[in-house]
C-alpha positions in Angstrom: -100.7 -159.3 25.0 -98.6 -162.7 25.1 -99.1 -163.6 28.2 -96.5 -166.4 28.5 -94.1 -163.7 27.1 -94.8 -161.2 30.0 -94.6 -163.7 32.8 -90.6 -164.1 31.4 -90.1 -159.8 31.1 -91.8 -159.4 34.7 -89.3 -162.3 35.8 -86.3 -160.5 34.2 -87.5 -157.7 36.0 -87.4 -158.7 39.1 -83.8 -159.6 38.9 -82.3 -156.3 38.9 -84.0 -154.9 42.1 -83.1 -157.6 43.8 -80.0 -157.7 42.7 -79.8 -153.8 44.5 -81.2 -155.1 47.6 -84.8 -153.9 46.7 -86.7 -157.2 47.6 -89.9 -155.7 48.5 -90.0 -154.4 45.0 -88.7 -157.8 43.2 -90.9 -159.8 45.2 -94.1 -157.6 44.0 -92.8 -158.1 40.5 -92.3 -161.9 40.7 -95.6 -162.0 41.6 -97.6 -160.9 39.2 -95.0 -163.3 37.5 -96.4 -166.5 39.5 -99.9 -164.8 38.6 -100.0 -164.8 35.0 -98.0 -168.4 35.0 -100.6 -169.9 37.6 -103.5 -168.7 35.6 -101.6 -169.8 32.1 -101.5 -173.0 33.8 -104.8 -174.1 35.0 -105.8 -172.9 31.7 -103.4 -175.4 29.1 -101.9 -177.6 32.3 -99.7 -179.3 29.7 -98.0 -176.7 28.1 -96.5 -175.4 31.3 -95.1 -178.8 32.6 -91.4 -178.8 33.8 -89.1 -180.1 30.6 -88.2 -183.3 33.0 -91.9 -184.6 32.7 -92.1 -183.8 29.1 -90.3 -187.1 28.4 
């Protein structure tokens, strides 16, 4: 699985619940979100920088 790829799905997911008032639900969702991206990131720290300190 493409994990970078699956962090942005289970963001996109999250959108629509709370977009219906569901937070509980969007907020489990964005988690495993922050999950994958955390772990992505202590794993290749400079691929996952913020575009501003890319310059």
């Amino acid at each position: 699985m493409f994990l970078p790829g699956r962090a942005v799905s289970l963001n996109n997911q999250s959108n629509r619940p709370a977009e219906l008032g569901r937070n509980k639900e969007a907020l489990v969702v964005i988690g495993r979100a922050v999950e994958i991206r955390e772990r992505l990131a202590t794993v290749h720290p400079g691929a996952f920088l913020p575009t501003s300190q890319l310059r």
